[in-house]
C-alpha positions as CSV (number, residue, x, y, z in Angstrom):
1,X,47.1,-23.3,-8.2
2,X,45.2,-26.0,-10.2
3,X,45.6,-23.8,-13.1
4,X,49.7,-23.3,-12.6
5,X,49.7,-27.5,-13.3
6,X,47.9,-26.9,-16.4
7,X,50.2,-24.1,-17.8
8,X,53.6,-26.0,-16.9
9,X,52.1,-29.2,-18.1
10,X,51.3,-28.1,-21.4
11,X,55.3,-27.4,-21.5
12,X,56.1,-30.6,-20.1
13,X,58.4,-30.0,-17.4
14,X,57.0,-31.8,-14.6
15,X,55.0,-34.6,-14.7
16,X,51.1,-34.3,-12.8
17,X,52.1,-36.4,-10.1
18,X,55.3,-34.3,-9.2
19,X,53.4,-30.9,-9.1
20,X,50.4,-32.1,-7.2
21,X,52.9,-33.5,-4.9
22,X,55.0,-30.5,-4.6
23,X,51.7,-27.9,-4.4
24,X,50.3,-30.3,-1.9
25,X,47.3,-31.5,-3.5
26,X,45.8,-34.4,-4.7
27,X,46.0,-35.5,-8.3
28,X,42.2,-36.5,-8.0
29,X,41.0,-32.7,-6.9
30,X,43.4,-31.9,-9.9
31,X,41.6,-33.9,-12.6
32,X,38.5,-32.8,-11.1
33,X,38.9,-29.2,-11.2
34,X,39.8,-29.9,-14.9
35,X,36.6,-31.1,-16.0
36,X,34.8,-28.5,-14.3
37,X,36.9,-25.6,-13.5
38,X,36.1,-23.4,-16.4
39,X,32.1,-24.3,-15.9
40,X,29.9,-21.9,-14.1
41,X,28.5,-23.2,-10.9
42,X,25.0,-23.4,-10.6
43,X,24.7,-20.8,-8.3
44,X,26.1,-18.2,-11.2
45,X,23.8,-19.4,-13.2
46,X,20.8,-18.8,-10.8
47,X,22.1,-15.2,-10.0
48,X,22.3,-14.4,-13.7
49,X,18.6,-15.5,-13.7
50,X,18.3,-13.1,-10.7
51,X,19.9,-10.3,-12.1
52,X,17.6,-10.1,-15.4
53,X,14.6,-10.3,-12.7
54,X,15.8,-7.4,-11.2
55,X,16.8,-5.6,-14.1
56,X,13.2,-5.4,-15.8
57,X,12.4,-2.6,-13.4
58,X,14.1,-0.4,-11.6
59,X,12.3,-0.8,-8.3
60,X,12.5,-4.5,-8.8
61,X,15.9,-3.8,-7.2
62,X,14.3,-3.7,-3.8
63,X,13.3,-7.5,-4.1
64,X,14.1,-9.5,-1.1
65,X,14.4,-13.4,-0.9
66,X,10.7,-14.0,-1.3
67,X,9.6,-12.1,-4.3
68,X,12.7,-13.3,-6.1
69,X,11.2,-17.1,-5.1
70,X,8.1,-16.0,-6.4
71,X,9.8,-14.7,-9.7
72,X,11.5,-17.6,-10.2
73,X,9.1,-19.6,-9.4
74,X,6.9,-17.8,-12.3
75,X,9.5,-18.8,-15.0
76,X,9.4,-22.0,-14.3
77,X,12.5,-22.3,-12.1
78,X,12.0,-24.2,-8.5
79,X,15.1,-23.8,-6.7
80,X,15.3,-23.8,-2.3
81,X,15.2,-20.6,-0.3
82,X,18.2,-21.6,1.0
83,X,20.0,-21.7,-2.6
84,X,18.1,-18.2,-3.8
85,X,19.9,-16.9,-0.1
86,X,23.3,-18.5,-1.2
87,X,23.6,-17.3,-4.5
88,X,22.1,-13.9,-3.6
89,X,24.6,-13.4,-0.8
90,X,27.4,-13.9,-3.1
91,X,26.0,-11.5,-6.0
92,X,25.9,-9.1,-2.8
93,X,22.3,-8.4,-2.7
94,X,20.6,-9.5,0.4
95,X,19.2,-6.2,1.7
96,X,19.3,-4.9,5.7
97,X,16.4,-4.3,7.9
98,X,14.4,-1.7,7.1
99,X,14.0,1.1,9.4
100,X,11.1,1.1,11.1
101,X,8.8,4.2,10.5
102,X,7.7,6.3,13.2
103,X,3.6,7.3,14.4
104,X,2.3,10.9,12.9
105,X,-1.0,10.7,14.2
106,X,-1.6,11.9,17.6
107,X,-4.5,10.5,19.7
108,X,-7.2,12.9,21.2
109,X,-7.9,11.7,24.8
110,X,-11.3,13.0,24.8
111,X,-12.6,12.4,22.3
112,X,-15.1,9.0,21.4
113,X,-13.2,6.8,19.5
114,X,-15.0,3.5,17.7
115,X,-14.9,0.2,18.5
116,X,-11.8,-1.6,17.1
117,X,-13.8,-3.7,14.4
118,X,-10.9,-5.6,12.7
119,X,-9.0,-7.0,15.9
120,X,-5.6,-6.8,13.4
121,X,-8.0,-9.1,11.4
122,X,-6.9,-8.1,8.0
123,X,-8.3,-10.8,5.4
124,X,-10.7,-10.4,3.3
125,X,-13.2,-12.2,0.9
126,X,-13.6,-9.4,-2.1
127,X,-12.6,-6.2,-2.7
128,X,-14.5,-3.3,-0.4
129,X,-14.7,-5.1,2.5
130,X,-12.0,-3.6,5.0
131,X,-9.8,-0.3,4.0
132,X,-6.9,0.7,6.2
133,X,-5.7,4.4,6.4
134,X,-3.1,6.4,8.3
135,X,-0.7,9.3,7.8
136,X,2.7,8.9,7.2
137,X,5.4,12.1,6.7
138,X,8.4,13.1,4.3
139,X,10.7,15.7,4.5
140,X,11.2,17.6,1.6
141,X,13.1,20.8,0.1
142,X,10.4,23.3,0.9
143,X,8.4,21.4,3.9
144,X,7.0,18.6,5.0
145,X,4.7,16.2,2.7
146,X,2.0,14.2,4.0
147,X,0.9,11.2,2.6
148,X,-2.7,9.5,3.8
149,X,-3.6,6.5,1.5
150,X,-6.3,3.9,1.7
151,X,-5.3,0.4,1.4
152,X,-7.8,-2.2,0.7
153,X,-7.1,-5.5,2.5
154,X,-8.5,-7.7,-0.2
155,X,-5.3,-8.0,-2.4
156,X,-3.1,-5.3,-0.8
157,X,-4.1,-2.6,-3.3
158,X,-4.2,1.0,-2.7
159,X,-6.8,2.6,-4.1
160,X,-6.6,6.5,-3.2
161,X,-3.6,8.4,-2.4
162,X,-4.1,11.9,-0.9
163,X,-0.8,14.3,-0.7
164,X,-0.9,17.9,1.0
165,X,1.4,20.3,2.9
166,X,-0.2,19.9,6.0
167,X,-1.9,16.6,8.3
168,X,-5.4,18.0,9.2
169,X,-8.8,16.0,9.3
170,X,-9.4,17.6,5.3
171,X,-6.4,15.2,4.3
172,X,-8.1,12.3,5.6
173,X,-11.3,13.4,4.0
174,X,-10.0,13.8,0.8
175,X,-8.2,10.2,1.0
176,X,-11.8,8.8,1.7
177,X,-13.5,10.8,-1.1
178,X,-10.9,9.8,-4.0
179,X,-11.6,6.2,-2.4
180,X,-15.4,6.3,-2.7
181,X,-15.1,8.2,-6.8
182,X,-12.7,5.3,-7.4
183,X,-14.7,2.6,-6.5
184,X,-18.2,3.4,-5.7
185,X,-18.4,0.4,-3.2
186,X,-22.0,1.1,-1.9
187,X,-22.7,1.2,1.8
188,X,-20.9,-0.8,4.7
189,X,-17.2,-0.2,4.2
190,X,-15.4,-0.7,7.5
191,X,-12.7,1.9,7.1
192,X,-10.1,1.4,9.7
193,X,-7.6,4.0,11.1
194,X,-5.2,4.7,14.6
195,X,-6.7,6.5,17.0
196,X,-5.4,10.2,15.6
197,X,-7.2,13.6,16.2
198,X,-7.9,13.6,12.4
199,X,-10.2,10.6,12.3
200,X,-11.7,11.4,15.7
201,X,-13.3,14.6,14.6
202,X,-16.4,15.4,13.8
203,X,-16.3,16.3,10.3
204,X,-14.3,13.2,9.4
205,X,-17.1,10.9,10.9
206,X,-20.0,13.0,9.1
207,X,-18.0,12.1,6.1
208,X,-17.9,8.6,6.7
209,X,-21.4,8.5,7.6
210,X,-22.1,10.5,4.2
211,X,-20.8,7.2,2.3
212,X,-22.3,4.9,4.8
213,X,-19.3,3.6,5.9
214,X,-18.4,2.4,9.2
215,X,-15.9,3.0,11.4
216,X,-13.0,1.1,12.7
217,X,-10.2,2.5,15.2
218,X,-7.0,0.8,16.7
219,X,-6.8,0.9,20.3
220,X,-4.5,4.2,21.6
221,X,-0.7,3.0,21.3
222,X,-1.4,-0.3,19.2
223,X,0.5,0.0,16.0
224,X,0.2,-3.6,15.2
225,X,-4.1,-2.9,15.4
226,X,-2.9,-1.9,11.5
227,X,-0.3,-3.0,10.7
228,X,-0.8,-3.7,7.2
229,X,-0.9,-0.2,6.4
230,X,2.1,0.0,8.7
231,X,3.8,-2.6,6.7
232,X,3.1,-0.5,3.5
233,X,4.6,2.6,4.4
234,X,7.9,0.7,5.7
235,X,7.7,-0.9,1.9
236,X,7.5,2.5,0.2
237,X,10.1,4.3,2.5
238,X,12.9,1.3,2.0
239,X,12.5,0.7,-1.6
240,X,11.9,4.4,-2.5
241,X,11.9,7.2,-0.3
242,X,14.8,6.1,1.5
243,X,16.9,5.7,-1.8
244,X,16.5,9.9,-2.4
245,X,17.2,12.4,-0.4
246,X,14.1,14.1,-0.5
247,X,15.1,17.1,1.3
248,X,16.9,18.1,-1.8
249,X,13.4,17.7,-3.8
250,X,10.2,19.9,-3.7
251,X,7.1,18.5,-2.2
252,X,5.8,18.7,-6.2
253,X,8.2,16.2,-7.1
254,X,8.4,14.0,-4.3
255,X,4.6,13.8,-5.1
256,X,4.9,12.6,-8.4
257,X,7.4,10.1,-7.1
258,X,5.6,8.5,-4.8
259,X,2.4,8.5,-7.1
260,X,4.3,6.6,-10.2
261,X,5.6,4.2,-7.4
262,X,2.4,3.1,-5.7
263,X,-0.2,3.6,-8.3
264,X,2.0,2.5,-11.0
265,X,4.5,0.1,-9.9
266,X,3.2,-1.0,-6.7
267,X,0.1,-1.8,-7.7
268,X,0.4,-3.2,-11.2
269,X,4.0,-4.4,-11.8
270,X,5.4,-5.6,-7.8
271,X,5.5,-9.2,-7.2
272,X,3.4,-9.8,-4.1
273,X,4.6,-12.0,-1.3
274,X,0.6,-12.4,0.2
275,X,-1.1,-12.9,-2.9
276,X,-2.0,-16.2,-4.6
277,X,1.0,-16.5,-7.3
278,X,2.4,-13.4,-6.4
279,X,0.1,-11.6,-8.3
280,X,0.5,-8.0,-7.8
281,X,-2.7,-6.3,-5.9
282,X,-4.7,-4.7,-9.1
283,X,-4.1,-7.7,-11.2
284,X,-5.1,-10.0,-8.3
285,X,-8.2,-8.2,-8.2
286,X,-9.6,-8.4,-12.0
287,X,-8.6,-11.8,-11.7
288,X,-10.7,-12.3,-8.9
289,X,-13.4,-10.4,-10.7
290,X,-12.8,-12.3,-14.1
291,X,-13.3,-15.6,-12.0
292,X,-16.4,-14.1,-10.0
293,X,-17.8,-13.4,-14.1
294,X,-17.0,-16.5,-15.5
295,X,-19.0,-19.3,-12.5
């Protein structure tokens, strides 16, 4: 409308007064739009801002309010939640709920379970202190892939990633022995897990026991007893496996997805919301151990 005065103005038909009058707006919102209508508001600016974070990865794409305040906040730019939300919701990319991801491990009533050590305690001061561990599923071409990781609560990092065709006690082991070659964390690891069959058998406790590690288990039905490695695998099914249809791809290459995302990306390159300046978890850690050096 504003832009209609402009064009018969400049043809000097009417005056300003007259065609405000007759479009039935003021002459002040007039002369205002014409000193700033052709301006971008601040809110395009931010969202361009927005769009280069999310364009220097492609998983960056998943990044929700917080990590984009944190990524802003990183370059220097302070703006409110509330004005990330705005402009964020206009460039269309707030992101829905994820869906919540459903138990694989089943529990074995008879069987002894340990002493739920962490009481969803999940801080920790150093790296080795607490690991999480669980099973989650995905549905690919030629079967099912299980995925059992172990996720070390100082920084969020996960340092083993075991992969196989089928969910038995040997996947868990071979989680916990890729854990132990990565690290070599010495005795007194509390390594904490649900309540599942697989960390209930024997063989899986000898194992432990082999590294000197103790044992922590979730009370029977208690997701949020670890939730943290809960919260991980509802973070790599909405920002990748969710994305794919997997049960178009082989097990092989669903694999080598989810490998390059966590050990790769997640790890190393994705803005943390828990860490200390969003740090993500390997690079929290070497600064933690640079600091630990250097007093």
């Amino acid at each position: 409308m504003f832009g209609y005065i402009r064009e018969t103005k400049g043809r000097k038909r009417f005056s300003v007064v007259r065609m405000c009058k007759a479009l039935k707006v003021s002459e002040t919102g007039y002369y205002k739009w014409k000193r700033t209508g052709n301006k971008p508001k601040a809110w395009q600016l931010l969202l361009v801002k927005i769009h280069k974070i999310l364009d220097e990865h492609p998983d960056n794409q998943n990044y929700g309010i917080k990590r984009i305040l944190i990524a802003l906040e990183q370059r220097g730019e302070r703006v409110s939640r509330s004005t990330v939300i705005r402009a964020m919701r206009k460039g269309n990319l707030l992101h829905a709920s994820p869906r919540r991801p459903e138990g694989v491990t089943k529990a074995e009533e008879k069987a002894q379970r340990p002493e739920n050590l962490l009481q969803r305690d999940f801080s920790a001061t150093g790296p080795n202190e607490k690991w999480l561990t669980d099973i989650t599923q995905i549905p690919c071409l030629d079967g099912t892939l299980y995925i059992a990781p172990i996720f070390d609560c100082f920084g969020g990092e996960i340092i083993a990633l075991a992969m196989e065709s089928t969910m038995k006690k040997e996947l868990c082991i071979q989680a916990v022995k890729e854990a132990y070659r990565t690290r070599n964390p010495g005795s007194g690891v509390i390594i904490h897990s649900d309540a599942g069959s697989q960390y209930t058998s024997e063989l899986y406790k000898k194992t432990l026991g082999g590294f000197h590690a103790v044992q922590s288990m979730s009370d029977v039905g208690k997701c949020y007893d670890n939730a943290r490695m809960e919260s991980f695998f509802a973070t790599l099914k909405k920002e990748k496996l969710y994305q794919m249809n997997t049960m178009k791809r082989t097990r092989e290459d669903v694999k080598t997805i989810v490998w390059r995302y966590v050990m790769v990306y997640y790890n190393r390159q994705r803005i943390s919301t828990v860490n200390k300046g969003g740090l993500p978890p390997t690079m929290f850690r070497i600064q933690a151990a640079a600091r630990q050096a250097a007093a």
